[in-house]
C-alpha positions as a Python dict, from the first residue, in 0.01 Angstrom:
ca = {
    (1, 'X'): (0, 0, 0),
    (2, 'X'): (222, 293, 117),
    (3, 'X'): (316, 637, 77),
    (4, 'X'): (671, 818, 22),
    (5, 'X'): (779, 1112, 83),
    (6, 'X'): (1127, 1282, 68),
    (7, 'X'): (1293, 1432, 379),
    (8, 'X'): (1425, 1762, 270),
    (9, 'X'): (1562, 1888, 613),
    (10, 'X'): (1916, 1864, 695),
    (11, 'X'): (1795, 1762, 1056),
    (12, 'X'): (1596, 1484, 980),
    (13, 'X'): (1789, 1352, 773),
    (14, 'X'): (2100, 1326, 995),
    (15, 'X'): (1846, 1126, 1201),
    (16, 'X'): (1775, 899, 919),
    (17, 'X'): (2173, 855, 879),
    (18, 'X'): (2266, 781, 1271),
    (19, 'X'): (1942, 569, 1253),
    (20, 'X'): (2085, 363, 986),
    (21, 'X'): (2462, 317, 1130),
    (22, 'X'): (2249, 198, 1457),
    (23, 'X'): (2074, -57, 1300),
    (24, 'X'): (2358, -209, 1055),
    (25, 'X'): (2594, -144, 1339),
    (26, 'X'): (2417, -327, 1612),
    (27, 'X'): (2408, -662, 1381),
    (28, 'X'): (2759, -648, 1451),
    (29, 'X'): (2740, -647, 1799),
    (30, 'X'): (2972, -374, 1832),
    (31, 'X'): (2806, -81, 1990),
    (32, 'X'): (3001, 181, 1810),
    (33, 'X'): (3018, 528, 1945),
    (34, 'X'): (2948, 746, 1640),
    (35, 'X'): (3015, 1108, 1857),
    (36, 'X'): (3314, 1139, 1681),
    (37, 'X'): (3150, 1070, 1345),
    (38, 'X'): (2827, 1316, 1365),
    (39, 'X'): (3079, 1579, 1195),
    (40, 'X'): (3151, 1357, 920),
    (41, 'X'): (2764, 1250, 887),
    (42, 'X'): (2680, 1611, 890),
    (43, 'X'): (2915, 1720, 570),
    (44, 'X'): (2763, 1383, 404),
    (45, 'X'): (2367, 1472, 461),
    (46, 'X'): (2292, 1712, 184),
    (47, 'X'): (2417, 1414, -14),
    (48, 'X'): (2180, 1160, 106),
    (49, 'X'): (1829, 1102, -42),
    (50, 'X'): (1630, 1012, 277),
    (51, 'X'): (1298, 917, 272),
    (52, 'X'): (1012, 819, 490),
    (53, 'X'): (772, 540, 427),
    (54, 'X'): (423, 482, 508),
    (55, 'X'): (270, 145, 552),
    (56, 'X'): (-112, 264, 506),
    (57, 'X'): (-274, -86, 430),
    (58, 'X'): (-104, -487, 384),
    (59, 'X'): (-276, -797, 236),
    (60, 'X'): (-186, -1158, 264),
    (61, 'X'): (-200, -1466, 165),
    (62, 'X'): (-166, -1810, 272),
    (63, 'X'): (4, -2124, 54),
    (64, 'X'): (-72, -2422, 232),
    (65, 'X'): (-46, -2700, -46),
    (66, 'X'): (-349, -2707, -168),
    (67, 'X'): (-225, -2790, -517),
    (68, 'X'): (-144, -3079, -376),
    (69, 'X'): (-325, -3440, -354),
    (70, 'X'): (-469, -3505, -36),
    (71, 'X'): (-273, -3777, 73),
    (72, 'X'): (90, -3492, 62),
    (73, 'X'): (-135, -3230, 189),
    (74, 'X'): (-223, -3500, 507),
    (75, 'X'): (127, -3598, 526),
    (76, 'X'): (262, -3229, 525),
    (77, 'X'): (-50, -3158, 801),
    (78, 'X'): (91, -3387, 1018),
    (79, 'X'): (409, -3361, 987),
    (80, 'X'): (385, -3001, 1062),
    (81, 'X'): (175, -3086, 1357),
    (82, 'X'): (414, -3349, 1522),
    (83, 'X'): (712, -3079, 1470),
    (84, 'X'): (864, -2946, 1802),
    (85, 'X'): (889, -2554, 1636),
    (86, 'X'): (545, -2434, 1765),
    (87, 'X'): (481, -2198, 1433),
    (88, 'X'): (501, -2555, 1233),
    (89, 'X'): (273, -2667, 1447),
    (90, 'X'): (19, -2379, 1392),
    (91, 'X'): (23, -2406, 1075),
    (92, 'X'): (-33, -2766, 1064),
    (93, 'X'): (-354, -2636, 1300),
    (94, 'X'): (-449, -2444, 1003),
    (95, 'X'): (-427, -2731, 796),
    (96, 'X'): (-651, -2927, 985),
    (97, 'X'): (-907, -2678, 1031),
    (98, 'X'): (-943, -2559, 616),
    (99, 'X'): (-918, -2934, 440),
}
């Protein structure tokens, strides 16, 4: 569940922008200095439809293959289990404990 709501000031919304060229940017590696661009990003910003989000609740689930027989679901348990990635092996934990 979440909420959105439109940024209407100019402000803000140049935050939202340099915010944005930050985060695709630093992918990249590249640690761009945007101070020359901020004039550029300023005559863009009434153009740009920022928004902010909200994240008021989350629900999950969890597949662990139970529509499978029991003899996969063992094999997928331990094999999970005897992985060296320690999330496989948590969830092979899980496994275990719910069958």
């Amino acid at each position: 569940m979440w909420t959105i709501d439109k940024i209407d000031s100019l402000e803000e919304t140049l935050d939202v922008l340099m915010a944005t060229v930050r985060t695709f940017e630093d992918r990249f590696g590249s640690r761009w200095d945007m101070t020359e661009s901020v004039g550029y990003f300023r005559r863009i910003a009434p153009g740009v439809g920022a928004f902010r989000v909200e994240v008021t609740g989350a629900e999950g689930m969890f597949k662990l293959s139970q529509e499978q027989s029991g003899p996969v679901r063992a094999q997928v348990e331990r094999s999970f289990r005897a992985h060296s990635d320690t999330r496989r092996q948590a969830v092979g934990d899980w496994m275990n404990r719910l069958t």
